[in-house]
N, C-alpha and C positions, 0 to 999 in steps of 0.2 A: 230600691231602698239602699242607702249607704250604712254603714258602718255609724254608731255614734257616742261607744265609748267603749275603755279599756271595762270589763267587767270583771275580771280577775287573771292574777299573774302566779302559774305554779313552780315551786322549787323544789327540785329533787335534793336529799338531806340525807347521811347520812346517822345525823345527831337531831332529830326531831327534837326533843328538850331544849339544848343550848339553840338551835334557831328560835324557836319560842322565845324563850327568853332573850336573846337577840332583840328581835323586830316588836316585843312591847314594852320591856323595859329599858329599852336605849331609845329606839325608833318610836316608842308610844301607840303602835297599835293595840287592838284587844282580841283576846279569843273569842271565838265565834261559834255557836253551834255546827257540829257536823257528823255526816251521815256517816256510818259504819261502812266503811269499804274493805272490807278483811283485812288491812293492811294500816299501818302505822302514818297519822298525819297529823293536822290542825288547821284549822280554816280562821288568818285573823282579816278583821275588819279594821278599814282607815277612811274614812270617809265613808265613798260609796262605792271603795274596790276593795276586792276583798286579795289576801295573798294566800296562797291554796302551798301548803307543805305537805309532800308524803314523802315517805321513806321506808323503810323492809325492802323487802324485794322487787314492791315494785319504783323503787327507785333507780335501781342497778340497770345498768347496758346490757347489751347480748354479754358482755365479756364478764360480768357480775361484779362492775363497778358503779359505784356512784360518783358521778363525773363533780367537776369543780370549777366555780367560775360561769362565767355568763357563754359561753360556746360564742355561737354568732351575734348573740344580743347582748353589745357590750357594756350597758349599764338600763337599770331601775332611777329615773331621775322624779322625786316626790316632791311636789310643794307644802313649803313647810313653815312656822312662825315659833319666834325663842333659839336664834342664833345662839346665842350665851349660854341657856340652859343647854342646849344639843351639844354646843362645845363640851362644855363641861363633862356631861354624862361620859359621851364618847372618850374622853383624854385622860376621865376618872376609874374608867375600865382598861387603863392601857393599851387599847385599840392604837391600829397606826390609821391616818385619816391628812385629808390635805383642805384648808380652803382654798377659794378663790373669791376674787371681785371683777365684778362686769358695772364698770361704773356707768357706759351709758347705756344698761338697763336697770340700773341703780336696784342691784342682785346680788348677793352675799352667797356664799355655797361652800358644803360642806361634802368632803367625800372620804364614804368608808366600804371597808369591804364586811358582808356580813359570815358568819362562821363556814359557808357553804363558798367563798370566795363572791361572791353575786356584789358587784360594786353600784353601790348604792348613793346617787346623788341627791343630796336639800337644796331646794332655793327657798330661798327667803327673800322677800319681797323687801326692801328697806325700810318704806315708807308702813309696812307692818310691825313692825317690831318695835316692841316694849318702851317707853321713855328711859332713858339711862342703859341701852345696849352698849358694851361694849363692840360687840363685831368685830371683824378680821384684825387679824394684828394684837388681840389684846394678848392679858394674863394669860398665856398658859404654855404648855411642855406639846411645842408641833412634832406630829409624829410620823414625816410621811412612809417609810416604807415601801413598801410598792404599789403605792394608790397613784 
């Protein structure tokens, strides 16, 4: 039997809240039922992965830190539709973020880091999005920073 799908991805936090808020009100996932683990977390749903956040202590290292950033796994890349809307949100929270364009896979992308540093890439499909997209290049304040 092989392997046949991502079933969920966990982040260690030490701001359980502000990630919350993060990943549904920018990223548009939702909270999810979850089971009582003594310890501080949120389970959201986005399709049919879920993204699993704890924090307290059992977030912390042997050292009793909560680390930052993707360690060895160096980004979360999501398929995603409403380049313009996603811009928006993200540039209207003063988030730093970069696009890109892969024209011959005619793919639009957005990259941000979310509160826990975990760099988190959109694609967008072109041929998916909205009539009257602007997309890369349009209206707005680029903010790359260290994305």
């Amino acid at each position: 039997m092989a392997v046949i799908d991502i079933d969920h991805i966990a982040i260690r936090t030490a701001d359980v809240d502000a990630t919350v808020a993060f990943w549904n009100d920018v990223l548009g996932t939702t909270t999810a039922p979850r089971p009582d683990f003594g310890f501080p977390g949120a389970w959201l749903k986005m399709g049919q992965t879920m993204i699993h956040l704890y924090g307290g202590d059992a977030a912390k290292n042997a050292d009793g830190i909560v680390e930052r950033g993707g360690a060895a796994v160096d980004h979360i890349a999501l398929a995603a539709q409403g380049f313009d809307d996603m811009r928006n949100r993200i540039d209207g929270r003063g988030l730093d973020w970069r696009e890109q364009v892969i024209e011959s896979l005619a793919l639009w992308q957005i990259f941000v880091r979310d509160p826990n540093g975990v760099l988190v890439e959109m694609n967008f499909k072109t041929a998916g999005e909205p009539a009257g997209t602007q997309g890369p290049g349009g209206n707005r304040t680029y903010k790359p920073g260290n994305i």
